[in-house]
C-alpha positions in Angstrom: -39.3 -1.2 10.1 -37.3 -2.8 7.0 -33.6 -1.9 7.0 -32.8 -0.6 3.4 -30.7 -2.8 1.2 -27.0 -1.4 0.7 -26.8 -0.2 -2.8 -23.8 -2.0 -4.5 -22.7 -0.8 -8.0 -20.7 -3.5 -9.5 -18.9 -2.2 -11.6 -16.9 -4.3 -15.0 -15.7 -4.2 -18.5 -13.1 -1.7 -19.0 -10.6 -0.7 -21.5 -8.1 -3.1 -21.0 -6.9 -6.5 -22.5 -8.6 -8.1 -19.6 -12.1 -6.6 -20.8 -14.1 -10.6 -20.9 -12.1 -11.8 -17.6 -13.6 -8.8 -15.9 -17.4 -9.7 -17.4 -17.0 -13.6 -16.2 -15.7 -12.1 -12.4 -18.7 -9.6 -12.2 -21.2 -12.0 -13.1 -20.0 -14.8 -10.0 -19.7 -11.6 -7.7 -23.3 -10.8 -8.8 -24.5 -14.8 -8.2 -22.8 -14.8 -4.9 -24.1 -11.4 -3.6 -26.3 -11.3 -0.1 -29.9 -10.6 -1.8 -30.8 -10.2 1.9 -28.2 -7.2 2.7 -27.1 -5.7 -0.8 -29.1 -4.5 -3.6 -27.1 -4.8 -7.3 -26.7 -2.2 -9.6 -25.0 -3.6 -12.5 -22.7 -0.7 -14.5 -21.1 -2.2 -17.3 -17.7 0.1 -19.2 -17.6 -1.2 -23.1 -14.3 -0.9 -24.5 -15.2 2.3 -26.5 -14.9 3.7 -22.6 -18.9 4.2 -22.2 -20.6 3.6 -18.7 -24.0 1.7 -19.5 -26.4 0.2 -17.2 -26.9 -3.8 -17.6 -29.5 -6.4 -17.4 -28.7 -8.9 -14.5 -30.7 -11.8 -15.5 -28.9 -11.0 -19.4 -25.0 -11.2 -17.4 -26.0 -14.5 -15.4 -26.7 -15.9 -18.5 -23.8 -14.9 -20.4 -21.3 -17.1 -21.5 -18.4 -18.8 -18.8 -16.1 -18.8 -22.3 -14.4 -14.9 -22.5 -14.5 -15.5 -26.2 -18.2 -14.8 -26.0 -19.1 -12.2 -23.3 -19.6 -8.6 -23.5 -21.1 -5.4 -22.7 -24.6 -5.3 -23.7 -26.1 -1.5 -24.9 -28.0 -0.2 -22.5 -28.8 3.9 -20.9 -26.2 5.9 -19.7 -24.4 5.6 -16.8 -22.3 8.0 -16.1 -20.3 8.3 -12.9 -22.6 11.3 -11.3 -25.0 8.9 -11.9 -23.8 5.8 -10.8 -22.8 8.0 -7.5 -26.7 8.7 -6.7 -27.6 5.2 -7.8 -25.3 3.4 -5.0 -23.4 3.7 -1.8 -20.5 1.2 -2.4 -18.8 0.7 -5.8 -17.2 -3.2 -6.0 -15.3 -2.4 -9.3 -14.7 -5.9 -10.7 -12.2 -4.8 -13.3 -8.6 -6.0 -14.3 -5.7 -4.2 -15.9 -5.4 -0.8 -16.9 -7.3 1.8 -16.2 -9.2 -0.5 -13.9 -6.7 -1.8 -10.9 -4.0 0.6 -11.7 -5.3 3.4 -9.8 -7.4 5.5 -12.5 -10.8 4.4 -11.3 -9.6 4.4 -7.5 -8.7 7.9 -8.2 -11.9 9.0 -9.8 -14.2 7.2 -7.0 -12.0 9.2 -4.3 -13.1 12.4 -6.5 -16.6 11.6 -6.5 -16.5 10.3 -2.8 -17.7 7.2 -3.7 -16.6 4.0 -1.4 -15.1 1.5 -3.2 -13.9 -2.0 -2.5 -10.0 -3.0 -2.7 -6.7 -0.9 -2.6 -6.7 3.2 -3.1 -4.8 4.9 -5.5 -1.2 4.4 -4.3 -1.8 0.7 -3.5 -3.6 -0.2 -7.1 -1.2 1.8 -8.8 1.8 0.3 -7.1 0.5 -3.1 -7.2 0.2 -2.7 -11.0 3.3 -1.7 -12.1 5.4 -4.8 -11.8 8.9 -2.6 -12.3 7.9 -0.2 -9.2 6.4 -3.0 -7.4 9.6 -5.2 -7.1 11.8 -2.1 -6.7 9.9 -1.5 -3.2 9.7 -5.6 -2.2 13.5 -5.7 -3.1 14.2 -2.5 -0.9 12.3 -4.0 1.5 14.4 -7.0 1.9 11.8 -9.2 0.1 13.4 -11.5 -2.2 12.5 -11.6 -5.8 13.6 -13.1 -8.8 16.5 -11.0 -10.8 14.7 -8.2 -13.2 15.7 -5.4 -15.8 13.6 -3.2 -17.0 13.2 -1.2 -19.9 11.4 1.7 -21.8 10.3 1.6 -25.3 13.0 4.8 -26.4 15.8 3.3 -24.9 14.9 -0.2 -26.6 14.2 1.9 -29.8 17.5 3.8 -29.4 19.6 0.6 -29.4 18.0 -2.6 -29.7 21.5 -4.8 -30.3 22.5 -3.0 -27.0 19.5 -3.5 -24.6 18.7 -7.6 -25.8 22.6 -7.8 -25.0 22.0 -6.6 -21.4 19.2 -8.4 -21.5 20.5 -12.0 -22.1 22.6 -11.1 -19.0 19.7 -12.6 -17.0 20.1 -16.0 -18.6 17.7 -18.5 -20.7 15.0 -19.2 -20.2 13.9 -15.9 -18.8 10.2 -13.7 -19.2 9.1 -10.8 -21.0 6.6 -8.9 -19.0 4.3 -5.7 -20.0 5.0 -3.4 -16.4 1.4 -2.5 -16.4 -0.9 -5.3 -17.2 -2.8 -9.0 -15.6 -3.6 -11.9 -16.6 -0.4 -13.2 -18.3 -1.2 -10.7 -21.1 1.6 -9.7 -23.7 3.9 -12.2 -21.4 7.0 -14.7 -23.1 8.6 -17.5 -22.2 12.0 -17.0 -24.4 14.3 -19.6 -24.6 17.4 -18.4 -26.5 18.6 -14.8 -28.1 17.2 -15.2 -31.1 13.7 -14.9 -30.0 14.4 -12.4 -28.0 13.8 -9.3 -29.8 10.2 -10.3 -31.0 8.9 -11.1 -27.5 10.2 -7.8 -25.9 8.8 -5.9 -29.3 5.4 -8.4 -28.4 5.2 -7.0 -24.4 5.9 -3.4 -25.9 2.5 -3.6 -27.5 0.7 -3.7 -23.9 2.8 -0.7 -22.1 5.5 1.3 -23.0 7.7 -0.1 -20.2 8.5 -3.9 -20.0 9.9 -5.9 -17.0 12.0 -8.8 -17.9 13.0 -11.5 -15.4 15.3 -14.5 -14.9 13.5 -17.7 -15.4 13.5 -19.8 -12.0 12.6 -23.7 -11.5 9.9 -23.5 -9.0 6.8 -24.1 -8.1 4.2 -21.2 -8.5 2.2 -21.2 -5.0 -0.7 -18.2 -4.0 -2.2 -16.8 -1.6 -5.5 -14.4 -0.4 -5.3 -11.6 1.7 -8.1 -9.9 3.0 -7.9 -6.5 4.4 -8.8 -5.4 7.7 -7.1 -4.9 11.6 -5.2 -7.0 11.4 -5.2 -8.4 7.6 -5.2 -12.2 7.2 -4.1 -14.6 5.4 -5.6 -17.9 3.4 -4.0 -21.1 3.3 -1.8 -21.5 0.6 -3.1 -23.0 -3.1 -0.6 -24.3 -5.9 -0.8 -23.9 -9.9 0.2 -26.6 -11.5 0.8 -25.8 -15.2 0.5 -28.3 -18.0 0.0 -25.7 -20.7 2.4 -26.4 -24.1 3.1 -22.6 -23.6 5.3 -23.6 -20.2 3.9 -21.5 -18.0 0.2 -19.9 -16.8 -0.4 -18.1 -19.8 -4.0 -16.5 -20.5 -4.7 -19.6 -22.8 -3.6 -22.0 -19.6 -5.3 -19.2 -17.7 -8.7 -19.2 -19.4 -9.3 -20.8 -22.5 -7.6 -24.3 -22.2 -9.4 -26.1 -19.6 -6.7 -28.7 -18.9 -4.1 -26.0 -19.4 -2.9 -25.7 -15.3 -4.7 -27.6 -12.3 -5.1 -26.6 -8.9 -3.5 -28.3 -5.6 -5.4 -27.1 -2.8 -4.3 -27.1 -0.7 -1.0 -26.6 -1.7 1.4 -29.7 -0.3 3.6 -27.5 1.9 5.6 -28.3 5.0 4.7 -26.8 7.9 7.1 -23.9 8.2 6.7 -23.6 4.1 3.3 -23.1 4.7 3.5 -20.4 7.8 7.0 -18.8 5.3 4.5 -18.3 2.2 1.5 -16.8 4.2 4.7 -14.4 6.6 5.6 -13.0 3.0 2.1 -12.4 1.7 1.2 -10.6 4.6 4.8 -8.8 4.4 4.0 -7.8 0.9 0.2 -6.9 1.7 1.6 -4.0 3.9 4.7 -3.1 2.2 2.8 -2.7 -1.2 0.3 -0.1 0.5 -2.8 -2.6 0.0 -6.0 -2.6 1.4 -9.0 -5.1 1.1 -7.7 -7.7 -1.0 -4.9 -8.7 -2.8 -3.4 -12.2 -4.1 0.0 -12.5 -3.5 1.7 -15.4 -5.9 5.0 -16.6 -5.2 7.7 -19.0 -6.4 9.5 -21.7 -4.2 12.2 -22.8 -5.6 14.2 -26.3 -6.4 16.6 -25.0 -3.8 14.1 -23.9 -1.4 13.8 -20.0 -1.5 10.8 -18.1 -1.5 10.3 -15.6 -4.0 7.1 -13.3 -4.4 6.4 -13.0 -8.1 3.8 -10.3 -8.0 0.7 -9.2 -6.1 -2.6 -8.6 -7.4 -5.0 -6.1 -5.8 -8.4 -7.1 -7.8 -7.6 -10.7 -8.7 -10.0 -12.6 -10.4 -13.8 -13.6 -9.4 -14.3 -15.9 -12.4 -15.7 -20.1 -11.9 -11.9 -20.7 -11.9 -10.1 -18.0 -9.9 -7.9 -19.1 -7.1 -8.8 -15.7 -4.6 -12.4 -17.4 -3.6 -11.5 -20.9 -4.2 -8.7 -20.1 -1.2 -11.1 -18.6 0.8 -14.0 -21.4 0.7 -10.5 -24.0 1.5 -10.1 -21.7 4.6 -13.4 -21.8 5.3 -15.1 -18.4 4.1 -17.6 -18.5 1.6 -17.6 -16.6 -1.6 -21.0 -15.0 -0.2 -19.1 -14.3 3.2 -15.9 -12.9 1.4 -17.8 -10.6 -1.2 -20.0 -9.3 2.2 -16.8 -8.6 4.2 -15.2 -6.8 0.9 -18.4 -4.6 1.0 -18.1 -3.8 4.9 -14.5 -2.6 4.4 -15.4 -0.2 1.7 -18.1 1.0 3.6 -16.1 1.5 7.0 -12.8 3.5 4.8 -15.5 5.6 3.2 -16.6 6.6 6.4 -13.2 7.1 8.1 -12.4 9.4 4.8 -15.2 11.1 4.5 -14.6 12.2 8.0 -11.0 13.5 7.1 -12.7 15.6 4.5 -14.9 17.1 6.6 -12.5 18.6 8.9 -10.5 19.8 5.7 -13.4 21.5 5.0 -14.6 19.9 2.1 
C-alpha cells in the first residue's frame, strides 16, 4: 500500500517590501522539495493581500532577478481553503505581516502546522527595538541603540537627531519592523541625519538607530529541534559603494558582497559565534530556524546584530548555503523543517484537545 504524499502548502508573496525576495525563496524551496515524501501546493499572497493558487512549472520558470517576479492570477485560495488542501504550511515569506507573527497567528487559529517560530518568537524576532532589549537584558552584548517613535520625532525633531548624534558617526538608521536591509542608512554626519530617519519612518512607525561598529559581519543557521544546532559559521564580505549589505548589495548587484565560507575564524571564534547563536536562538523564543548574524569587532567582541526567523531561500541566501557547508542538503534541510512543523502541530493539537477545543 502507497503511503500518501504529505501535503505542503508553500506559501509566498505578501504585503511587505520583501514581496519578490519571498517569490525567488519559494521557488528554490519548491526545486529542492522531496517529490518522493511531499506533495506541493503552491499559494501565492499578491500585494493587494489576495490568496491565489499558482502554476509550479510558471514559478520555476520565473525570473532569479526580483525586479521581474510576481504573483501570477489564478483561483482563490483562501485560508479555509488552503487548510483542506494541505497538512503543513512552509510560509516562505519575509517582513511584515509575514515573519512578524500575523500569519503565525492566523495558522494557530486555523490549526494549521506551520514551519519556523510561533507568534511570540516571529514577532519578537521582528522587531529589532524589542529584540535587542531582551538580548541586552540577557547579558548578550549588542551594539549601542536608541530608538524612537514617529510622534516623538514629529514632536521635536532638533531634539531627537540631537540625542541621536549621541551615538556617534557613522551610525544606522533602521525600520524596527522590517528584513532585508529595507528602509536602512548608513549616515555619516548630522546633516544627513534627519532625511534617513524621515527615510526608515516610511517602513514602520518606530525606527531603531545604532552606533556604527568596525567589524566584520559573520552568520550563522540554526535549526530547531531537541537540542537545536548550530552551522558553521559563514562571513559577508561587502564591496557595495553603499558600505554596507544593503538590498542592492543584497540582491540586485551581483558583485555587491561575497561570501567566505567558511568564515576564517579561530577556533574559540568559531565555537564563541555558534555559543551566542544558540544563546540567542533560545532567548528570542525561536523555533525551527532562525539566522543569527553578528559582528566581530577590530577589538575582538562579539556582537549579535539581529536574528532572522524565516531568512531567505533564494540562489544566494546564506541559511542553505551554511547548511550544504555543514553537510545537510537543502533537500535534507527543507525535509527536516517540514518534520518539525508536523511534530509541534501534533504536540499542540494535543494541548487543545484537553482544553476542550
Amino acid at each position: 500500500m502507497t503511503t500518501p504524499k504529505i501535503r505542503v502548502g508553500i506559501l509566498f508573496g505578501g504585503q511587505s517590501a520583501e514581496h519578490e525576495i519571498s517569490i525567488l525563496s519559494a521557488r528554490n524551496v519548491l526545486a529542492a522539495l522531496d517529490r518522493n515524501r511531499f506533495e506541493p501546493v503552491l499559494i501565492g499572497i499578491d500585494k493587494a493581500g489576495r490568496w491565489l493558487a499558482q502554476d509550479e512549472q510558471r514559478l520555476i520558470a520565473s525570473a532569479r532577478d526580483p525586479r521581474e517576479v510576481r504573483i501570477e492570477p489564478g483561483l482563490p485560495a483562501p485560508i479555509e481553503t488552503a487548510g483542506a488542501a494541505v497538512d503543513v504550511i512552509f510560509p516562505v515569506l519575509h517582513g511584515t505581516l509575514g515573519e512578524d507573527g500575523a500569519m503565525q497567528g492566523l495558522l494557530e487559529v486555523a490549526g494549521i502546522p506551520y514551519v519556523g517560530a510561533g507568534v511570540l518568537g516571529s514577532a519578537i524576532g521582528m522587531d529589532k527595538d524589542v529584540m535587542k532589549r531582551l538580548l541586552r537584558d540577557a547579558g548578550i552584548p549588542v551594539a549601542p541603540f536608541l530608538t524612537v517613535r514617529r510622534e516623538r520625532f514629529d514632536a521635536d525633531r532638533v531634539g531627537v537627531c540631537a540625542q541621536l548624534a549621541t551615538l556617534g558617526f557613522p551610525l544606522f538608521t533602521k525600520p524596527a519592523n522590517a528584513g532585508s536591509s529595507v528602509g536602512i542608512r548608513k549616515v555619516q554626519s548630522a546633516d544627513h541625519l534627519e532625511a534617513a530617519v524621515l527615510h526608515a519612518f516610511e517602513f514602520d512607525v518606530k525606527i531603531v538607530v545604532e552606533s556604527g561598529v568596525i567589524a566584520r559581519e559573520i552568520e550563522l543557521a540554526v535549526l530547531g529541534g531537541n537540542p537545536a544546532t548550530v552551522s558553521v559559521a559563514g562571513e559577508i564580505v561587502v564591496e557595495h559603494r553603499d558600505g554596507f549589505y544593503s538590498y542592492d548589495a543584497k540582491y540586485l548587484d551581483e558583485k555587491g558582497a561575497r561570501l567566505e565560507l567558511p568564515a576564517k575564524l579561530s577556533g574559540i571564534e568559531h565555537r564563541r559565534a555558534q555559543e551566542l547563536a544558540l544563546q540567542a536562538f533560545e532567548v528570542l523564543e525561536c523555533e525551527g530556524l532562525a539566522r543569527v548574524d553578528l559582528f566581530l569587532t577590530s577589538t575582538g567582541e562579539w556582537l549579535v546584530n539581529e536574528i532572522n526567523t524565516l531568512p531567505g531561500f533564494t540562489a544566494i541566501s546564506m541559511y542553505p548555503k551554511l547548511w550544504a557547508l555543514s553537510g545537510l542538503t537543502q533537500t535534507d534541510l527543507i525535509t527536516r523543517l517540514v518534520e518539525l512543523a508536523l511534530d509541534r502541530g501534533r504536540r499542540r493539537a494535543a494541548i487543545r484537545r484537553n482544553f476542550g477545543a
